[in-house]
Backbone as CSV, one residue per row, in Angstrom:
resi,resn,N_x,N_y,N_z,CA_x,CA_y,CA_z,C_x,C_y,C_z
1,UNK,115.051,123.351,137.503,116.396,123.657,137.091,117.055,122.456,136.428
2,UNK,116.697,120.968,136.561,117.218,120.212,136.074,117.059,119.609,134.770
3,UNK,115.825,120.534,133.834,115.296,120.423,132.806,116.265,120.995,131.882
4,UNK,117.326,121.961,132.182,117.954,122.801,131.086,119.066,122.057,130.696
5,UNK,120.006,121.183,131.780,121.083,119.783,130.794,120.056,119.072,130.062
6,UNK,119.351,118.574,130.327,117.982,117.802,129.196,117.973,118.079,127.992
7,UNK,117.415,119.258,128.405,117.151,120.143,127.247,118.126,120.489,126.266
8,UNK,118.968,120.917,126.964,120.608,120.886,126.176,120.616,119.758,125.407
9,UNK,120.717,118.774,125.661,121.163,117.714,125.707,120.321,117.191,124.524
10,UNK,119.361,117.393,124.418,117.976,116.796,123.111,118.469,117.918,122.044
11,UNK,118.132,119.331,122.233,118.850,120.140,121.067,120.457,119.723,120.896
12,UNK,120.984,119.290,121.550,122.514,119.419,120.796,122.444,117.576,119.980
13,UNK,121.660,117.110,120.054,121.701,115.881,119.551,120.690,116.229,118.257
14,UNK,119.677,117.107,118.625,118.961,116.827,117.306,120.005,117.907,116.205
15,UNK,121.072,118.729,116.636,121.660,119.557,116.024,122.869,118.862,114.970
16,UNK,123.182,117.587,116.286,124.650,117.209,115.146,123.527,116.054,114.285
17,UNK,122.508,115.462,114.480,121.715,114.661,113.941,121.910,115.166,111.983
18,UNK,121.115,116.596,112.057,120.769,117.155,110.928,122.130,117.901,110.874
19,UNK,123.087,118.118,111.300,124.480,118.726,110.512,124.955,117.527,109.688
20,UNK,124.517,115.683,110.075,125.244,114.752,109.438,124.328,114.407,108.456
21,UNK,122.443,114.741,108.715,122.007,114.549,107.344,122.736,115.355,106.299
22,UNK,122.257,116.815,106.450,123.069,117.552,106.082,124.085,117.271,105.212
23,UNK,125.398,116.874,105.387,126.379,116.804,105.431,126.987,114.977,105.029
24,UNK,125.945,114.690,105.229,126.428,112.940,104.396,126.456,113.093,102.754
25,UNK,127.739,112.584,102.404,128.298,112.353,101.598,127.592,111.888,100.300
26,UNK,127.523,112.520,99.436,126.823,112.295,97.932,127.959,110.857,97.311
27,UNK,126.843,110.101,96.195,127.641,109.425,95.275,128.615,109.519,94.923
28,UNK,128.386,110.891,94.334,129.800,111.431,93.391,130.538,111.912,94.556
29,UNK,130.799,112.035,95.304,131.816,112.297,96.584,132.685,110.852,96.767
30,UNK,131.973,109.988,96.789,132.549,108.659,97.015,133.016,107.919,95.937
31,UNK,132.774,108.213,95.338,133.103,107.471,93.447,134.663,108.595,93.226
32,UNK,134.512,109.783,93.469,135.424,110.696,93.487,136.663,109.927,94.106
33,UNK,136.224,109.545,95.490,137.282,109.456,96.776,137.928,108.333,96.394
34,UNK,136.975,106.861,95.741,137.107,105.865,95.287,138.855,105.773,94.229
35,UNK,138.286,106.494,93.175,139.387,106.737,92.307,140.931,107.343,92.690
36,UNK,140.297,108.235,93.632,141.720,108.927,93.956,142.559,107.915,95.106
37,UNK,141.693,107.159,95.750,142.485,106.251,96.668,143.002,105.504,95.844
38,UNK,142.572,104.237,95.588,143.380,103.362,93.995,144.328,104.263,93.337
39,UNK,144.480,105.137,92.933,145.336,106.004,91.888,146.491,106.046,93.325
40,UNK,146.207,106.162,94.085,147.039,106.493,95.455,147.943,105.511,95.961
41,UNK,147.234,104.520,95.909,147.986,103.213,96.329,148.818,101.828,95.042
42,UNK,148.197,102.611,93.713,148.698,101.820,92.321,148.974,102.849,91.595
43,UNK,149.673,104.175,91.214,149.517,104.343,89.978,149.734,103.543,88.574
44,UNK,150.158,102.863,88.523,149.678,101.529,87.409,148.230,101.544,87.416
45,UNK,147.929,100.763,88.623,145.839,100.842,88.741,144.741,102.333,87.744
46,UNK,145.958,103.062,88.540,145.426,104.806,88.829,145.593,104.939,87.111
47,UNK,146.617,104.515,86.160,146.711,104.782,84.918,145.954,104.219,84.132
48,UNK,145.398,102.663,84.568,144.417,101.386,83.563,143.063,102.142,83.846
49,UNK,142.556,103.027,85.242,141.076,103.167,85.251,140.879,102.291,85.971
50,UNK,141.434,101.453,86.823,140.779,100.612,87.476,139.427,101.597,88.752
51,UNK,140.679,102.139,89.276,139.591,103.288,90.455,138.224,103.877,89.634
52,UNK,138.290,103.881,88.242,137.072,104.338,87.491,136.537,102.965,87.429
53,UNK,136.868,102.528,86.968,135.908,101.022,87.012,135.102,100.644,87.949
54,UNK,135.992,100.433,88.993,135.331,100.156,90.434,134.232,101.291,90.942
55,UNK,134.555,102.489,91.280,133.603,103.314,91.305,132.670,103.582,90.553
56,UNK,132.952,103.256,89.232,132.040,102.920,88.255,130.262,101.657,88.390
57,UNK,131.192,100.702,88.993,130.322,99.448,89.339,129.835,99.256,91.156
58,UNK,130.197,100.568,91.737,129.949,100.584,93.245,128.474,100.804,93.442
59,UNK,127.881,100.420,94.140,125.897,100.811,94.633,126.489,101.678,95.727
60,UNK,125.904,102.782,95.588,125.799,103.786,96.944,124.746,103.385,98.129
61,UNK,124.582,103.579,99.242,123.540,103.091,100.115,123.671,104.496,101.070
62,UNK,122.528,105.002,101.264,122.566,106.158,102.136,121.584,105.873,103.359
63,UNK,121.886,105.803,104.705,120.906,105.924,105.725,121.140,107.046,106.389
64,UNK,120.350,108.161,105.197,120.493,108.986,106.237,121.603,110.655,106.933
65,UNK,121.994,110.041,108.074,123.204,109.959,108.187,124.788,110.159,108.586
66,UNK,124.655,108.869,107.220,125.950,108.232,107.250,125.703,107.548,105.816
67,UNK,126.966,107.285,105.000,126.288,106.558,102.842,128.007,105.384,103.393
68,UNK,127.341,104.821,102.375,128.276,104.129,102.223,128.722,103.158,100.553
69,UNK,129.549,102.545,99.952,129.551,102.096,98.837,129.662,100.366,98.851
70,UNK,129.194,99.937,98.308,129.561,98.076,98.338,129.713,97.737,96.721
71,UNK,130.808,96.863,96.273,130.954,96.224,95.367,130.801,94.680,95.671
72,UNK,130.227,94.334,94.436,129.945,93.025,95.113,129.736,92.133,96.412
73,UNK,128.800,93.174,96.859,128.782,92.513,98.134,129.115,93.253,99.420
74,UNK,130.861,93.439,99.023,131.548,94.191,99.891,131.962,95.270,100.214
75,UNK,132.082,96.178,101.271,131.665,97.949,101.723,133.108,97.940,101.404
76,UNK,133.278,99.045,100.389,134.255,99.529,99.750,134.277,101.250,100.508
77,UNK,133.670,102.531,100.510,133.897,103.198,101.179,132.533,103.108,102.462
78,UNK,132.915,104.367,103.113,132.233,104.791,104.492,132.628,106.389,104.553
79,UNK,131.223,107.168,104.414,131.315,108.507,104.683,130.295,109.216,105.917
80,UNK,130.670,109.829,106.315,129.533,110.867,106.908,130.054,112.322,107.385
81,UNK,129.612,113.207,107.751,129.765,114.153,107.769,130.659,115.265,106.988
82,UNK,130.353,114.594,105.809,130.961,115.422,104.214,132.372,114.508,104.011
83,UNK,132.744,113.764,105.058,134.129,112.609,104.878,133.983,111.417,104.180
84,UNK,134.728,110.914,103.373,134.307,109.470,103.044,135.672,108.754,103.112
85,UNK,135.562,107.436,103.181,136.714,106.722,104.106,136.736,105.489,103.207
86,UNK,137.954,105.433,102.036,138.214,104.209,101.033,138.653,103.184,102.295
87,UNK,137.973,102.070,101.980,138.470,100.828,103.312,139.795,99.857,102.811
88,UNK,140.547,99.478,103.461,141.762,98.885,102.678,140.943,97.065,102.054
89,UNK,141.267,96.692,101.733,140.670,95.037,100.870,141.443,94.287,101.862
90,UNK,140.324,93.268,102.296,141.182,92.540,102.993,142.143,91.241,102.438
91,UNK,143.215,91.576,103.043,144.077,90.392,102.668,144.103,88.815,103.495
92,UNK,144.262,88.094,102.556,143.730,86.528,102.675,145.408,86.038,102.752
């Protein structure tokens, strides 16, 4: 009888596992999200193209998942489960 939480327990993990392959966030999802955040927080920015620029010059990295974007270096968004999450720049 104590095999069936187990058991539960391995299917409901291998379930949300493949709902987040599934469901992790494409390039163009994040290049999308990219632009509309900048346009969000500058429209000045949002009018020059900067949010196109940047998303423009972002590397996508997918493990999987969970994707994520880095410009130069630095993780600009974070998505998974069809969400992607513009990160604020840190201030110095």
């Amino acid at each position: 009888m104590a095999r069936a939480p187990v058991l539960t327990a391995i299917v409901a993990t291998a379930a949300v596992t493949a709902g987040a392959a599934v469901f992790n966030p494409t390039p163009e999802q994040h290049r999308a999200r990219i632009k509309q955040a900048i346009a969000e927080r500058s429209p000045i920015a949002g009018a020059l193209g900067v949010g196109a620029l940047t998303a423009f010059v972002s590397s996508y990295h997918s493990m999987g998942v969970a994707s994520y974007t880095t410009v130069d270096g630095k993780t600009v968004s974070v998505g998974a489960f069809g969400m992607v999450f513009v990160l604020e720049p840190a201030r110095k």
